[in-house]
Backbone bond lengths (Angstrom), bond angles and torsions (degrees), N, CA, C in turn:
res aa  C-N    CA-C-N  psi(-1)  N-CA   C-N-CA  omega(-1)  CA-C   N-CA-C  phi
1 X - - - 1.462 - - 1.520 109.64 -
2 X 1.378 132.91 -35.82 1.137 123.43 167.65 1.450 127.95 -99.37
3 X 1.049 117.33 21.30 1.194 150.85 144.18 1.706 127.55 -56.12
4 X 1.759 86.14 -41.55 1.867 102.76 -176.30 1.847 94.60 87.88
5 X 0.441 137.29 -5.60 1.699 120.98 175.37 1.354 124.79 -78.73
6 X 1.095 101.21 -45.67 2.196 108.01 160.22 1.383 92.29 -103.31
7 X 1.265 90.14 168.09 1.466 133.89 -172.96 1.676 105.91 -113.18
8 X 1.993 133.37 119.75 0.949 142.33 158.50 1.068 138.44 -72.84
9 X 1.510 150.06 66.69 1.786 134.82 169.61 0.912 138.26 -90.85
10 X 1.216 122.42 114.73 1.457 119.82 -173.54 1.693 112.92 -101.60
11 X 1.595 91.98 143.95 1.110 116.31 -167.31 1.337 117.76 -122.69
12 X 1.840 118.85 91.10 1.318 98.92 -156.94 1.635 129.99 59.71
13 X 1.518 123.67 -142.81 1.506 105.63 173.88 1.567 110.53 -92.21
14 X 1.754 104.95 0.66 1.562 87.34 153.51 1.183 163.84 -67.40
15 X 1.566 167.31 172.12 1.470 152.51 126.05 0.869 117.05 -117.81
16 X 1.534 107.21 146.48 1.415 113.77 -171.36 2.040 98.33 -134.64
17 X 1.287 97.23 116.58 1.337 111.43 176.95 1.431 112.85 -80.67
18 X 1.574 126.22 130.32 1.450 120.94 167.09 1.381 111.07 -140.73
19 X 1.104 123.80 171.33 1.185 140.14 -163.71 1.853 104.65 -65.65
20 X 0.838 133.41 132.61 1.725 143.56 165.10 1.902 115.13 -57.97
21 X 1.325 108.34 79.15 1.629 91.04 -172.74 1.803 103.37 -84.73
22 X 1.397 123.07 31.75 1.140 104.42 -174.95 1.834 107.97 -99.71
23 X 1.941 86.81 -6.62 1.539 89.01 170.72 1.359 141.65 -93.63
24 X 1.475 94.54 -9.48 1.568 118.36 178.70 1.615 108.30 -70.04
25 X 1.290 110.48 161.02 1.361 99.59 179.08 1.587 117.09 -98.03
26 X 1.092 94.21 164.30 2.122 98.27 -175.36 1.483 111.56 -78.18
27 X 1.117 100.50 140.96 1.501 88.49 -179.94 1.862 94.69 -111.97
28 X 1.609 84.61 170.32 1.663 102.79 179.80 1.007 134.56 -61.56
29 X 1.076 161.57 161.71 1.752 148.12 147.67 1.609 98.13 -49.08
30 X 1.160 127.56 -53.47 1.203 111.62 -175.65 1.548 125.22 -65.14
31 X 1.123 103.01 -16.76 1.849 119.52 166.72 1.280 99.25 -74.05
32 X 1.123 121.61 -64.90 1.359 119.94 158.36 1.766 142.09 25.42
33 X 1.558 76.92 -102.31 1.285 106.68 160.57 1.282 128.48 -61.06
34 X 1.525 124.33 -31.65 1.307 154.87 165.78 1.754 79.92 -41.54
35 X 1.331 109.76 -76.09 1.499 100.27 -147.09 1.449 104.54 -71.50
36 X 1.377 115.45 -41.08 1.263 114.53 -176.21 1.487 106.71 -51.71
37 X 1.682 142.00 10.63 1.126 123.23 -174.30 1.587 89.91 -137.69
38 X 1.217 113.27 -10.04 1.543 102.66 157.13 1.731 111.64 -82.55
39 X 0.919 122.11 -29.08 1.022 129.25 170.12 1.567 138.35 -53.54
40 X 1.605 109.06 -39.51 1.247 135.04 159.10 1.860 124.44 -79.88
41 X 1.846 105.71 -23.32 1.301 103.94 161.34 1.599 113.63 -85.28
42 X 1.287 131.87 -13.79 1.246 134.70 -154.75 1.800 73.13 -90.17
43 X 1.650 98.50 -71.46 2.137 90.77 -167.25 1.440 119.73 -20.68
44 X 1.692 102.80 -41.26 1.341 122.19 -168.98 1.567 99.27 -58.57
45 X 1.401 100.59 -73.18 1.898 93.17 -161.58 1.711 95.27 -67.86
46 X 1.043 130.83 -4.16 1.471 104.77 163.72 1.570 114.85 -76.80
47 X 1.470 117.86 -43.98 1.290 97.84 -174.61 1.472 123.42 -72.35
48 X 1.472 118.36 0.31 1.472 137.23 165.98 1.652 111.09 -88.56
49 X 1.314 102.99 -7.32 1.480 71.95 167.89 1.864 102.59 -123.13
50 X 1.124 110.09 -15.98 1.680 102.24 165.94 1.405 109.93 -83.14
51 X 1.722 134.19 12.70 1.601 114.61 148.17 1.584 102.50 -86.04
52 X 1.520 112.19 -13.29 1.941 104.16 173.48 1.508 113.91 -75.89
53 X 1.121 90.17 -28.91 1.987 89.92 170.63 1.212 121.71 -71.39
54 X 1.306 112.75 -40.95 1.673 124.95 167.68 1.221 105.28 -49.21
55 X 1.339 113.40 -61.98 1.734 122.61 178.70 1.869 111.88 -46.04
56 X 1.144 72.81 -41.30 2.179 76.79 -170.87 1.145 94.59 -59.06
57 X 1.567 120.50 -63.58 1.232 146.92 -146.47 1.788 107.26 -61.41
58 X 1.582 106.81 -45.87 1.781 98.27 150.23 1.453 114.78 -66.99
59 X 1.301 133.85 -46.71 1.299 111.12 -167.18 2.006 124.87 -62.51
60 X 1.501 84.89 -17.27 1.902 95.77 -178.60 1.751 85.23 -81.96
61 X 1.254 155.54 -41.88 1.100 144.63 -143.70 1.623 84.86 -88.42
62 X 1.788 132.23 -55.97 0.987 118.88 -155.10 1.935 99.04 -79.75
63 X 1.072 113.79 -37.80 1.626 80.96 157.08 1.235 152.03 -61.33
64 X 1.557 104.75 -35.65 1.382 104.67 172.27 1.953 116.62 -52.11
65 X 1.109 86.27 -55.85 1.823 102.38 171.06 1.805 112.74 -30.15
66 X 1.834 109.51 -35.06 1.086 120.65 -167.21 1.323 127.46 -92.40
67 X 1.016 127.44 121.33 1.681 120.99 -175.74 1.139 134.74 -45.53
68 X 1.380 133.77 169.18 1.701 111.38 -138.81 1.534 70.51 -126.08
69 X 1.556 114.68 163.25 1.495 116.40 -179.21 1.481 124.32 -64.46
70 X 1.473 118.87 -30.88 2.034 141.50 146.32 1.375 88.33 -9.85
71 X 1.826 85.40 -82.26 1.878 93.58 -154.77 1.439 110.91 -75.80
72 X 1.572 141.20 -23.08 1.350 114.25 145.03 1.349 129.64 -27.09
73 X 1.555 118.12 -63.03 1.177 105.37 -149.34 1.195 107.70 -94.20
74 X 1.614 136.92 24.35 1.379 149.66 114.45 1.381 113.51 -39.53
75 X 1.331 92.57 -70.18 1.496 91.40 -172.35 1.883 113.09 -32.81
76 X 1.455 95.38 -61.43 1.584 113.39 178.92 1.464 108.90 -44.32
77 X 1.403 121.05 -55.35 1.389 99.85 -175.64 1.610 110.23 -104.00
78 X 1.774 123.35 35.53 1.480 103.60 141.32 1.434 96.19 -92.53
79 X 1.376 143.62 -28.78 1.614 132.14 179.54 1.270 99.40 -44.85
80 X 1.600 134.35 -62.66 1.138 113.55 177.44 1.228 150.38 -70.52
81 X 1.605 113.28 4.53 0.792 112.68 173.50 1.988 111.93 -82.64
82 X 1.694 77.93 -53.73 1.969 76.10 151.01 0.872 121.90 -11.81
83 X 1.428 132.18 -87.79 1.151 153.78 -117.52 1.910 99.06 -92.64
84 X 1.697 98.68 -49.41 1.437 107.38 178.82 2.037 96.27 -55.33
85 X 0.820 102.97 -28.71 1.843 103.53 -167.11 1.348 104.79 -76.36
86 X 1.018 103.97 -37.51 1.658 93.51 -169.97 1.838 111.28 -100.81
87 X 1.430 93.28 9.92 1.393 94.30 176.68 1.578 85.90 -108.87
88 X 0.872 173.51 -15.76 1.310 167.85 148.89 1.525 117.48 -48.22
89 X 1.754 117.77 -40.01 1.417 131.20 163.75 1.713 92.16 -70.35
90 X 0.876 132.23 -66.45 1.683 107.70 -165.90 1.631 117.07 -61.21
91 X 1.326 102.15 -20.53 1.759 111.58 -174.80 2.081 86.88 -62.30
92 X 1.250 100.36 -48.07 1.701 114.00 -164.42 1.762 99.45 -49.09
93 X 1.179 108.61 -72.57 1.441 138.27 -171.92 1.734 99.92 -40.86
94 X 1.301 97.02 -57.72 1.812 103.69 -179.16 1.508 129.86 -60.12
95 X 1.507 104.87 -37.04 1.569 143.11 161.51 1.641 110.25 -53.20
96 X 1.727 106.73 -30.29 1.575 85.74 -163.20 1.272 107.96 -78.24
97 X 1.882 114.74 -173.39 1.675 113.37 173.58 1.240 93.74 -111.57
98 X 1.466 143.64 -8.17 1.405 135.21 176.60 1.481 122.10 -54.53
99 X 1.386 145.48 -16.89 0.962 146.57 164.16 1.372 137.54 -22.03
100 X 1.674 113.75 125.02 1.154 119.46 -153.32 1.824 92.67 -107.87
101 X 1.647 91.35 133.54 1.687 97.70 177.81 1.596 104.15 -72.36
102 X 1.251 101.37 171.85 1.451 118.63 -179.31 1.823 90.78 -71.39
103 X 1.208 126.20 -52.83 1.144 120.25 -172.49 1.725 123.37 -41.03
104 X 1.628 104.81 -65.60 0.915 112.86 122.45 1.367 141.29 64.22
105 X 1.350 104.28 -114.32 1.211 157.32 -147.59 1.592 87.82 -100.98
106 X 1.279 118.75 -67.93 1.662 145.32 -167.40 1.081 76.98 -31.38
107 X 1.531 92.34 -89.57 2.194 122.54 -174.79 1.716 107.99 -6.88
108 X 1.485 104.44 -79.33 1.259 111.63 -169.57 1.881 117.37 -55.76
109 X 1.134 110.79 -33.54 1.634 123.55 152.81 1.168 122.59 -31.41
110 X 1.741 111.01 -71.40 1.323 118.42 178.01 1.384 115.84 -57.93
111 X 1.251 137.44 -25.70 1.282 165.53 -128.77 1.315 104.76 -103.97
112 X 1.450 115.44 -64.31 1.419 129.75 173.30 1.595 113.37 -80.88
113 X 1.459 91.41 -22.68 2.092 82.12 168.46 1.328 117.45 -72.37
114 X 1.498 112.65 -14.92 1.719 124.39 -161.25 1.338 86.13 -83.60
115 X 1.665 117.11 -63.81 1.447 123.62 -168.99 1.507 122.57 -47.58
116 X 1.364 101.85 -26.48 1.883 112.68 -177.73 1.278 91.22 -79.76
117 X 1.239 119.19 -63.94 1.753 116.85 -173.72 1.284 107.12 -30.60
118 X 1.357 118.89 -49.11 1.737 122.77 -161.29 1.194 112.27 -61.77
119 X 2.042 100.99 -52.32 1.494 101.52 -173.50 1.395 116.45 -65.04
120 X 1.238 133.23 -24.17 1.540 164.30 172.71 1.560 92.91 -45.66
121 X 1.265 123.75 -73.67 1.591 121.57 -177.16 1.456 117.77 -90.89
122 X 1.115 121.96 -5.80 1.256 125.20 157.96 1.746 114.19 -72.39
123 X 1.256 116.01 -46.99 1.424 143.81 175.85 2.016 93.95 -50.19
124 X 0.598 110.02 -88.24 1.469 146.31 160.51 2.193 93.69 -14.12
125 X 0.923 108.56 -82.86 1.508 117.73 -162.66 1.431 83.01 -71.62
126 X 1.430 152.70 -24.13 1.503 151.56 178.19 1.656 102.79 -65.90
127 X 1.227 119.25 -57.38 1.117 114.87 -161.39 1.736 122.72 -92.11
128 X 1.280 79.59 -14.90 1.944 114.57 157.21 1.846 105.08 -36.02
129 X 1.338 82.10 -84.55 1.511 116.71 161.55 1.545 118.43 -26.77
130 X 1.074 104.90 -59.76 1.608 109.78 -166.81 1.663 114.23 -78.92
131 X 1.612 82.93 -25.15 1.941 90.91 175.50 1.541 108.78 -66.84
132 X 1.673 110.46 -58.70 1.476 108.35 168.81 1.189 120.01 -29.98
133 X 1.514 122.33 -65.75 1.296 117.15 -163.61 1.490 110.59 -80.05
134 X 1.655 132.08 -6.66 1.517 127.40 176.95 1.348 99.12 -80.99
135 X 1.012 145.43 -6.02 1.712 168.66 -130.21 1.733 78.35 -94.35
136 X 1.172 101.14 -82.07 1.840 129.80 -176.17 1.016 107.59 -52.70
137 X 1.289 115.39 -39.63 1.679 107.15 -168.25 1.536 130.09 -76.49
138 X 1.507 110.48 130.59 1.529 84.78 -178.29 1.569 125.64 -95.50
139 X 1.179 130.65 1.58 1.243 140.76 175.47 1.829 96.01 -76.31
140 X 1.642 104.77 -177.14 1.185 114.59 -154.88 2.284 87.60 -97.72
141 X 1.829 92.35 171.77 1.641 88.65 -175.89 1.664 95.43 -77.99
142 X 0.789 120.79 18.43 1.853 122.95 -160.73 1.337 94.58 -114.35
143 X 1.482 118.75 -47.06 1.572 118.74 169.01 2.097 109.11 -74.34
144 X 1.052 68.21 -41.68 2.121 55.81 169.47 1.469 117.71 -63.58
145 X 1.256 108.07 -55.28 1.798 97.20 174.48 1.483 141.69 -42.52
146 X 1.521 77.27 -40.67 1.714 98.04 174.95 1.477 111.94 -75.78
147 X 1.033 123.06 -55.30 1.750 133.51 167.26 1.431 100.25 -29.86
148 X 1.525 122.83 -61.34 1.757 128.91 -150.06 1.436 103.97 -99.90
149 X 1.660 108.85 -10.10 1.522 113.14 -174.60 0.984 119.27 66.45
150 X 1.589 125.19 26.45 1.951 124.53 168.53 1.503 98.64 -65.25
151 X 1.310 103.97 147.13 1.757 127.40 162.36 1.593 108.53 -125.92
152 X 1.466 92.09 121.11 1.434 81.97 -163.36 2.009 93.89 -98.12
153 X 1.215 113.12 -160.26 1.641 118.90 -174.10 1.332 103.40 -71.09
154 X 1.589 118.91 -34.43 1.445 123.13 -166.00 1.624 104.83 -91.53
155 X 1.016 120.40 2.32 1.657 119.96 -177.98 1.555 110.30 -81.87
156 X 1.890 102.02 -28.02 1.592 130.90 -179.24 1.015 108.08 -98.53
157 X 1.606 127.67 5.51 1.595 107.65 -158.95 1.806 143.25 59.11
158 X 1.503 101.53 12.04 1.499 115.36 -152.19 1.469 80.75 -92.54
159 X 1.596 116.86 140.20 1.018 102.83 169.55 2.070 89.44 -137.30
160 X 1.372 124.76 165.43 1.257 132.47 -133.19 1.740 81.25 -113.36
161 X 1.319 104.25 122.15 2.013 125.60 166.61 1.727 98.02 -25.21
162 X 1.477 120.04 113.06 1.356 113.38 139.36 1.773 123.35 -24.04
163 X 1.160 107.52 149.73 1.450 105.03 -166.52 1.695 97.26 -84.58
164 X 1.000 122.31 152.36 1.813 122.82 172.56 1.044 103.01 -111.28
């Protein structure tokens, strides 16, 4: 600084030293412009080459992400082994003589819809019942059960077929 080559300002108890541009030389407008157009091709190939990095930069992510040919061709032959397995269970399944007709099938349907219905109004006219008579009672419905020995569905966990 006393030299003249930087430049001193103080700021408060700061300083801030900078460079002296009164010694450098001026340049031209036509220097100028010179730079201002190196300047605008340089922006250029930079912003052309950091959308190629971007570009790279997904393609290394979507490989890495991607399985290596090893673990493909594992992959490939547990699918087939899969595949051999569960084609062997349908060979089984197709093979058997146990087969239930559509008829059948119907039958036993209707069968269990009848049976839900039953327990449904049987269920139903039971607890009908039990309300009337807890009506009177003065102990708790927890002491009545136990006293008369009801088990109800929920004592078993039984709970009653969705309707079809």
């Amino acid at each position: 600084a006393q030299q003249g080559r930087v430049r001193e300002k103080a700021y408060g108890k700061q300083k801030i030293y900078f460079a002296d541009q009164e010694q450098l030389p001026a340049a031209s407008d036509a220097e100028l412009r010179g730079l201002d157009g190196q300047i605008t091709a340089l922006s250029t190939k930079v912003q052309a080459l950091q959308q190629s990095c971007r570009q790279m930069e997904a393609e290394l992510k979507d490989l890495n992400s991607s399985m290596t040919t090893p673990e493909m061709s594992r992959e490939i032959e547990e699918l087939r082994k899969d595949c051999a397995s569960y084609t062997e269970k349908l060979d089984r399944i197709k093979s058997a003589t146990n087969h239930v007709t559509p008829e059948e099938k119907e039958k036993v349907c209707s069968e269990q819809k009848l049976y839900c219905k039953e327990w449904r109004r049987r269920k139903r006219m039971a607890t009908e019942l039990l309300e009337a008579i807890l009506e009177g009672y003065p102990k708790s419905k927890k002491q009545f059960f136990e006293e008369v020995g009801i088990e109800t569905d929920e004592d078993h966990n039984v709970t009653l077929p969705a309707a079809v």
